[in-house]
C-alpha positions as CSV (number, residue, x, y, z in Angstrom):
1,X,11.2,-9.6,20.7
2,X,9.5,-6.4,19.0
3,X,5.4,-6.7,19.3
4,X,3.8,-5.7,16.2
5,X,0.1,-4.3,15.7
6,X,-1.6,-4.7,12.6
7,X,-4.7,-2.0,12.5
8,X,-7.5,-3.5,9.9
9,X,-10.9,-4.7,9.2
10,X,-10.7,-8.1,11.1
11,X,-14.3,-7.9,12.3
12,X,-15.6,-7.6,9.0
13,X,-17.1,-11.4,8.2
14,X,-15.7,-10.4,5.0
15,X,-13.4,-13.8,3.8
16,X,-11.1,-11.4,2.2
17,X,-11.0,-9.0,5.2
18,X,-10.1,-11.5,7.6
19,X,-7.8,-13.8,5.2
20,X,-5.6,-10.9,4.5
21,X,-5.0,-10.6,8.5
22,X,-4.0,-13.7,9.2
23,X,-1.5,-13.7,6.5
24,X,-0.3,-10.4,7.6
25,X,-0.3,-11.6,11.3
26,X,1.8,-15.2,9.5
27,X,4.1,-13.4,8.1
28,X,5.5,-10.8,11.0
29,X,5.3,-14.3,13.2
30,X,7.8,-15.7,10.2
31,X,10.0,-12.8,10.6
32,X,10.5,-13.4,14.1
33,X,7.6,-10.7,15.4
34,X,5.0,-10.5,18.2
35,X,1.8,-10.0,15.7
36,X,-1.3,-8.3,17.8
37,X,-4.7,-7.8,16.4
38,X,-5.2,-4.2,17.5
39,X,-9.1,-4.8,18.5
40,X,-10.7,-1.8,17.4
41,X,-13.3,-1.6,14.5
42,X,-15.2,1.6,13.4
43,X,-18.8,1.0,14.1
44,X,-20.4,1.6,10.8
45,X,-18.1,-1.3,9.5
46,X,-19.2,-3.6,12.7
47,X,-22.9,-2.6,11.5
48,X,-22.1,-3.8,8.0
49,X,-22.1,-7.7,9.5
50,X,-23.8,-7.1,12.6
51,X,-26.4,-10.0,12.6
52,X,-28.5,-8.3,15.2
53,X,-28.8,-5.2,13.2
54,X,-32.3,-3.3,13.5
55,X,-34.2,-2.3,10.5
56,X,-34.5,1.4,11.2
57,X,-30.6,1.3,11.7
58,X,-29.8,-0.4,8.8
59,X,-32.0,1.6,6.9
60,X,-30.2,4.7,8.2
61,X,-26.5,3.3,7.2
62,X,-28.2,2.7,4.0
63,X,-29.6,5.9,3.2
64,X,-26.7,7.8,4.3
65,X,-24.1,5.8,2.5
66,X,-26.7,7.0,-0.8
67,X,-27.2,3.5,-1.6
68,X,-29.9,3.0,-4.2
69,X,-33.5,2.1,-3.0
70,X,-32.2,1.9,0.8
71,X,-35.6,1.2,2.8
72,X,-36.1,-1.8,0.0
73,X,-32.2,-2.9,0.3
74,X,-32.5,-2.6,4.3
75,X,-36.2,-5.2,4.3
76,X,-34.8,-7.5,2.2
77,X,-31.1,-7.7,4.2
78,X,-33.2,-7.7,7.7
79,X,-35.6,-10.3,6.5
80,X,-32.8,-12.3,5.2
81,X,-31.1,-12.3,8.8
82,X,-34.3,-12.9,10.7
83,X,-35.7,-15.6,9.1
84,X,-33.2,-17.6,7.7
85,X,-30.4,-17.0,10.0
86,X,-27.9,-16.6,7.5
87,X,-25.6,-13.6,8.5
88,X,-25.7,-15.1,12.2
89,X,-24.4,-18.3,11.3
90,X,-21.7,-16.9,9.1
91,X,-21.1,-14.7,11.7
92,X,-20.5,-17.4,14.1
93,X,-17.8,-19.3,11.3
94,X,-16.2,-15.8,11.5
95,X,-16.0,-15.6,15.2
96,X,-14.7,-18.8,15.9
97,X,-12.0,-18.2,13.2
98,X,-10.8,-15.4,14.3
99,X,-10.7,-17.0,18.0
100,X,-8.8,-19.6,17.1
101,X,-6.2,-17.7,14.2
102,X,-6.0,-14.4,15.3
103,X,-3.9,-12.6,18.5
104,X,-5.5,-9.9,19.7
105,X,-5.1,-7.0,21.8
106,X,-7.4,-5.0,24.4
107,X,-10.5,-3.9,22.9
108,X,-10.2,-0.2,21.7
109,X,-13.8,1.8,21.4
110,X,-12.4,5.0,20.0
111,X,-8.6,6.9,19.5
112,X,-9.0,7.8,23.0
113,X,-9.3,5.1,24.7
114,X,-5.9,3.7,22.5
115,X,-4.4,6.3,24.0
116,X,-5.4,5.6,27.9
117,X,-4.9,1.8,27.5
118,X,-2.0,2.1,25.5
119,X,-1.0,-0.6,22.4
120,X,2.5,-1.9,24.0
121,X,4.1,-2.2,20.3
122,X,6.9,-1.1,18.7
123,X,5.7,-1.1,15.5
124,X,1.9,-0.5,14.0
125,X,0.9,-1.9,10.5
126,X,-2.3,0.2,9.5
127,X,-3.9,-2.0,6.6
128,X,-5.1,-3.9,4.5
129,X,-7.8,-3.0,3.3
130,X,-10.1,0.6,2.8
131,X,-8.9,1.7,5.8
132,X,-8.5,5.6,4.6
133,X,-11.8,5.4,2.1
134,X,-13.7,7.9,4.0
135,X,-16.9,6.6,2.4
136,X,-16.8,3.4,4.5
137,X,-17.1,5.9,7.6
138,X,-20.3,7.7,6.1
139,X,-18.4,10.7,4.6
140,X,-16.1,11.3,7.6
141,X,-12.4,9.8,7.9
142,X,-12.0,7.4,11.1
143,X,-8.7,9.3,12.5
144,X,-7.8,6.2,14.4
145,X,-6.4,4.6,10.9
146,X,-3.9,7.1,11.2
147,X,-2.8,6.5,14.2
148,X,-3.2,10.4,15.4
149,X,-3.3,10.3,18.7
150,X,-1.0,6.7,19.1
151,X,2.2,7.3,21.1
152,X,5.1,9.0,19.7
153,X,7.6,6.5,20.6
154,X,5.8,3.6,17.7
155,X,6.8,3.2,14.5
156,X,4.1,4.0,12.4
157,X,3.7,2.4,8.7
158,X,0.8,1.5,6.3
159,X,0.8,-2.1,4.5
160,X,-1.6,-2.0,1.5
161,X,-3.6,0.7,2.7
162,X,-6.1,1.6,0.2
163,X,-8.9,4.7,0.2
164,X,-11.0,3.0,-2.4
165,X,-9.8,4.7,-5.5
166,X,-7.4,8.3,-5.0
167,X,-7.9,11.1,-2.2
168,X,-10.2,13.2,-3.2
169,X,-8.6,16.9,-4.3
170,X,-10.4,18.9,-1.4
171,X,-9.0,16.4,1.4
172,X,-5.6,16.0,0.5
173,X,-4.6,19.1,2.8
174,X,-5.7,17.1,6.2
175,X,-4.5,13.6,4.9
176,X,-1.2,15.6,4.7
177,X,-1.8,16.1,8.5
178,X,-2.9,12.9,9.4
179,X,0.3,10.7,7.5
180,X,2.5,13.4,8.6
181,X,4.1,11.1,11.3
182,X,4.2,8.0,9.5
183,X,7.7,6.4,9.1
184,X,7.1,4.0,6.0
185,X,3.6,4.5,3.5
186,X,2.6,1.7,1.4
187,X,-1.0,1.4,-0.3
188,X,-2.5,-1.5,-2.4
189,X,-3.0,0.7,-5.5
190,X,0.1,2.0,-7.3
191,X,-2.2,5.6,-8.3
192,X,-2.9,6.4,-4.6
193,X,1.0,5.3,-3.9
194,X,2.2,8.1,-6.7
195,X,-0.6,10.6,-5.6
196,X,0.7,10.4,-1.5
197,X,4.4,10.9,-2.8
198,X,2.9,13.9,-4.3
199,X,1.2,15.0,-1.0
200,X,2.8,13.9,1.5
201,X,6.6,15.0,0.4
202,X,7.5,11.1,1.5
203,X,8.6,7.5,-0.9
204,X,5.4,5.7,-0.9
205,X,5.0,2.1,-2.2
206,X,2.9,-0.2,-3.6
207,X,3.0,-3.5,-2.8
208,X,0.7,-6.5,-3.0
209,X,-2.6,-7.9,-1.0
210,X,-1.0,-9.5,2.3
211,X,-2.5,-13.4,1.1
212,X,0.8,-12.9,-1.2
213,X,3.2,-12.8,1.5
214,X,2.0,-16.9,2.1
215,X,2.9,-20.2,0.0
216,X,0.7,-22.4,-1.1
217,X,2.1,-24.7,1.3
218,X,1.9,-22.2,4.0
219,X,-2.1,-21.8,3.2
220,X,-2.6,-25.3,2.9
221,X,-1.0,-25.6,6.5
222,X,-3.8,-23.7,7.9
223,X,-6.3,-26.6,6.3
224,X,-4.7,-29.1,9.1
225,X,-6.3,-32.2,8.9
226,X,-7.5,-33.5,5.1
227,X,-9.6,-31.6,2.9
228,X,-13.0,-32.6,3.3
229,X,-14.4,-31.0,-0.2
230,X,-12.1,-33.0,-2.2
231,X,-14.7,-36.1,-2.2
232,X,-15.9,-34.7,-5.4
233,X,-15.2,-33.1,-8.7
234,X,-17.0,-29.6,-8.4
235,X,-16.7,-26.2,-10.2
236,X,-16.5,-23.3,-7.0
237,X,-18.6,-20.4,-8.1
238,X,-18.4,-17.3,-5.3
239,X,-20.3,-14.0,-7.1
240,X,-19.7,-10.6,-5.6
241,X,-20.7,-8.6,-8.5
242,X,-24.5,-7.0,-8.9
243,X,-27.6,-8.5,-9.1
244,X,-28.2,-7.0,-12.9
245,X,-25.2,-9.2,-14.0
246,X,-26.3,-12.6,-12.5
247,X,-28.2,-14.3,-15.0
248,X,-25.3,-14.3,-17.4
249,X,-22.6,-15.1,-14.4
250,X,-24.4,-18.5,-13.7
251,X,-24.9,-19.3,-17.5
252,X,-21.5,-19.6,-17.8
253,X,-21.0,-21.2,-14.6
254,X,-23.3,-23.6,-15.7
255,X,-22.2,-24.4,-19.6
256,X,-18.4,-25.1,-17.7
257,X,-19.6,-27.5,-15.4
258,X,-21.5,-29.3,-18.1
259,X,-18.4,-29.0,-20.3
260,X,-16.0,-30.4,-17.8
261,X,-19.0,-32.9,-16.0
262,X,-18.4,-31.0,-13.1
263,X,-20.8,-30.3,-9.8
264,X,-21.7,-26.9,-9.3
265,X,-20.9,-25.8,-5.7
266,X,-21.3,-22.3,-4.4
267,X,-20.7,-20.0,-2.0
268,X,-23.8,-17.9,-2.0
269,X,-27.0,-16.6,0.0
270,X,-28.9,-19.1,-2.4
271,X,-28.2,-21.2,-4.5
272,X,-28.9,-20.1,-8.1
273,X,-27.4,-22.3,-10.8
274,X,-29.4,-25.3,-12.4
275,X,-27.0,-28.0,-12.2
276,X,-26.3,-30.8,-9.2
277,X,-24.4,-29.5,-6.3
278,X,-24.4,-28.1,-2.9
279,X,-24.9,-24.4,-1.5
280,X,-22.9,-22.9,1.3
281,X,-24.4,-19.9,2.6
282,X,-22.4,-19.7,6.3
283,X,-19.2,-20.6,6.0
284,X,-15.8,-19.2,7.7
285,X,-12.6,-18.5,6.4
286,X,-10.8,-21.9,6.7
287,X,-13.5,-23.3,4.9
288,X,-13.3,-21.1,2.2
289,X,-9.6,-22.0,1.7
290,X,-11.1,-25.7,1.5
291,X,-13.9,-24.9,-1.2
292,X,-11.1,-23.0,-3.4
293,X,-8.3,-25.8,-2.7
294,X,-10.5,-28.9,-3.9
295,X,-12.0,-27.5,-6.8
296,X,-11.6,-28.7,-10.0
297,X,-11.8,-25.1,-11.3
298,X,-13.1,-21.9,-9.4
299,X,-15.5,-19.2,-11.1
300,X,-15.8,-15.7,-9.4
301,X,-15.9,-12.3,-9.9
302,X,-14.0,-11.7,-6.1
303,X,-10.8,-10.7,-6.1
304,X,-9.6,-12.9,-3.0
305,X,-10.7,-15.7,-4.7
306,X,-8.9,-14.7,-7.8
307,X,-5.6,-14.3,-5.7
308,X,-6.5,-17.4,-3.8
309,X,-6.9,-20.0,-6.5
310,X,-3.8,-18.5,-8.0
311,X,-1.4,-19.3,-4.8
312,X,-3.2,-22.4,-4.7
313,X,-2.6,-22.6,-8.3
314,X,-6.3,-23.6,-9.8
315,X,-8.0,-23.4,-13.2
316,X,-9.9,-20.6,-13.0
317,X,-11.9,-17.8,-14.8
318,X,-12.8,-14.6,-13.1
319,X,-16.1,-13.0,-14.4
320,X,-15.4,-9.2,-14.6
321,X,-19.1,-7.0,-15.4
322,X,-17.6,-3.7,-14.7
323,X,-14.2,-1.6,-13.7
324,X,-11.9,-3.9,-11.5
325,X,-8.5,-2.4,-11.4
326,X,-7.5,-5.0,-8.3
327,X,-8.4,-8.1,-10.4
328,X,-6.9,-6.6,-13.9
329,X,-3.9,-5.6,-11.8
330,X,-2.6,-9.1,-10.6
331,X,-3.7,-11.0,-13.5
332,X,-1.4,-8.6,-15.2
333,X,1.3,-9.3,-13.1
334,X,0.4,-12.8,-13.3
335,X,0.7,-12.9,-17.2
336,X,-3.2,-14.3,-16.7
337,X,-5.2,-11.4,-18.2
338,X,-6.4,-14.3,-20.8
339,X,-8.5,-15.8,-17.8
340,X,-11.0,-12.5,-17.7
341,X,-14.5,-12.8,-18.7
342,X,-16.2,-9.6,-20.1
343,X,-20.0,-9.4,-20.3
344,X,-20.7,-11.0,-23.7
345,X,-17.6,-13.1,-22.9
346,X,-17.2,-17.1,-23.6
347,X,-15.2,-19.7,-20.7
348,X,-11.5,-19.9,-21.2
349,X,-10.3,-23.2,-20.5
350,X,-6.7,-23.6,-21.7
351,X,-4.3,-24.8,-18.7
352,X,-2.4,-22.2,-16.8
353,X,1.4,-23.1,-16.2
354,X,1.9,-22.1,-13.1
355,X,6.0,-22.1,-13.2
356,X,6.1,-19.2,-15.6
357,X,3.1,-17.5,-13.0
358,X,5.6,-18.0,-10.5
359,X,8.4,-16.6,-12.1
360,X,6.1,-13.3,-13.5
361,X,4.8,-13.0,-10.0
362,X,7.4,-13.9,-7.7
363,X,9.2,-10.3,-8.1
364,X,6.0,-8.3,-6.9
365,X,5.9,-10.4,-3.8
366,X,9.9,-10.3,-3.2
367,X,9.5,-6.3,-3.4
368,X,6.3,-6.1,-0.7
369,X,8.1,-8.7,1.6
370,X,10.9,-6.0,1.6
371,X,9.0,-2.9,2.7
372,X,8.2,-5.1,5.5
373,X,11.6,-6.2,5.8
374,X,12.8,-2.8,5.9
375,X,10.1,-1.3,8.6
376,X,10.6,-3.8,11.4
377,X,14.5,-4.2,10.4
């Protein structure tokens, strides 16, 4: 049986993050596959969720990432974690998640020590995820997601690999050096897939977020026993988007649930809309499959969620404040571009028939099953 890595951001307590590896890992286990967690994570991305964090060092991540206001942004996120335990109990949801989903390898601390330990696969899938966005390294690519130094013998591909937006004009010289040993290149947006054919000399691909390569009925699978949110009728409401667009976000989270007599529960650091419901500041994963499978409908501006509650084929409306080429993408593809919200925007509440979705949708996901197909073939 070929052993097959998958290189990601599976320590991120990031729901999409981790619920794109396990479908990635599902999916080469389908295809009859070894799937192993290679266990390395680039430290500024393990600071991101680190609930342990200092404030002088989350400060410095802050400033040098040129987030706005850092030393403000970094007091508020350390406060947050020391005195109301949030991030540490989502953390621990994570962690127990990904102990009881997810196979992993040896722990890796840098390319070097992949290379003395070795990976024992025959194949390594590098993605999803922002894997070659420099900026989530501080400015400085992490050469490890290109497998530089990884032996000569593995077959070396990218799955939905994305760098954010494109490669930046002055870089494209040394990503030319790092993907020159790659066998197979596929990246989650079709711009950066056209702009590495063009720099790379090789066919890349673009293919879908890996929660496509799973059913509904293989999601719901990973729910086991019964759904314990389905007691009650509730509108899901899970906000990513900024602070400056909230006040509008839960206005029309909370004129839907009036509408449709609906409790408001959310997935959030606290809760912020008016109306009866419950908050769930800590949760993991699996539970976050539960939330979006009972709901009566599901409001977000996340694109997970949006790809989520479409597999799991939910009413839904996705809030959109600013540029989101992921979300705009596979509503697109899903014939559901009807079911964005612009700022100024009203609730859209017409039923979505999810056989036509199916058929619209079903192509995109037969195509990114095949570049799998074809690497591990």
């Amino acid at each position: 049986m070929k052993r097959a890595g998958i290189l990601t951001f599976h320590r991120a307590d990031n729901y999409g993050a981790v619920l794109q590896c396990y479908a990635m890992q599902k999916y080469l286990e389908k295809r009859g596959l070894e799937p192993l967690i290679i266990d390395y994570t680039n430290e500024r991305i393990l600071n991101m969720y680190n609930p342990y964090i200092s404030l002088f060092k989350t400060y410095s991540e802050y400033k040098e990432s040129r987030i706005r206001f850092p030393f403000f942004r970094a007091a508020k996120t350390y406060c947050n974690n020391i005195f109301f335990l949030r991030k540490y109990k989502k953390h621990q949801a994570f962690e127990k998640f990904r102990n009881s989903y997810l196979n992993f390898s040896p722990k890796y601390t840098d390319p070097n020590d992949f290379v003395k330990k070795g990976s024992c696969c025959d194949v390594i899938f590098v993605g999803s995820d922002q894997v070659w966005n420099k900026r989530m390294y501080g400015g400085k690519y992490d050469e490890m997601y290109f497998l530089n130094k990884a032996d000569p013998h593995i077959l070396k591909a990218s799955y939905a690999a994305s760098a954010g937006d494109t490669i930046p004009n002055e870089d494209e010289d040394c990503i030319r050096i790092f993907l020159k040993d790659f066998d197979y290149i596929s990246t989650r947006e079709e711009k950066l897939a056209e702009q590495l054919t063009g720099i790379t000399g090789k066919e890349c691909h673009s293919v879908l977020d890996p929660v496509f390569l799973l059913s509904s009925k293989e999601w719901k699978e990973l729910l086991l026993s019964q759904n314990p949110y389905k007691k009650e009728k509730y509108i899901l409401s899970y906000n990513i988007s900024a602070d400056t667009t909230i006040t509008e976000y839960i206005s029309l989270v909370d004129s839907i649930a009036e509408k449709m007599n609906l409790k408001v529960y959310e997935i959030s650091k606290q809760k912020k809309s008016s109306k009866d419901g419950k908050l769930f500041s800590s949760i993991g994963p699996k539970e976050f499959i539960q939330l979006i499978d009972g709901a009566e409908f599901v409001f977000t501006s996340s694109f997970h969620a949006t790809a989520l509650s479409i597999i799991l084929k939910k009413q839904f409306n996705v809030f959109i404040p600013k540029y989101a080429t992921r979300i705009e993408n596979i509503l697109e593809i899903a014939g559901l571009k009807h079911k964005m919200i612009y700022p100024g925007g009203t609730p859209e509440y017409s039923s979505v028939d999810y056989n036509q979705v199916s058929e619209k949708i079903s192509k995109q996901i037969q195509k990114s099953k095949e570049f799998i197909n074809t690497v591990i073939k």
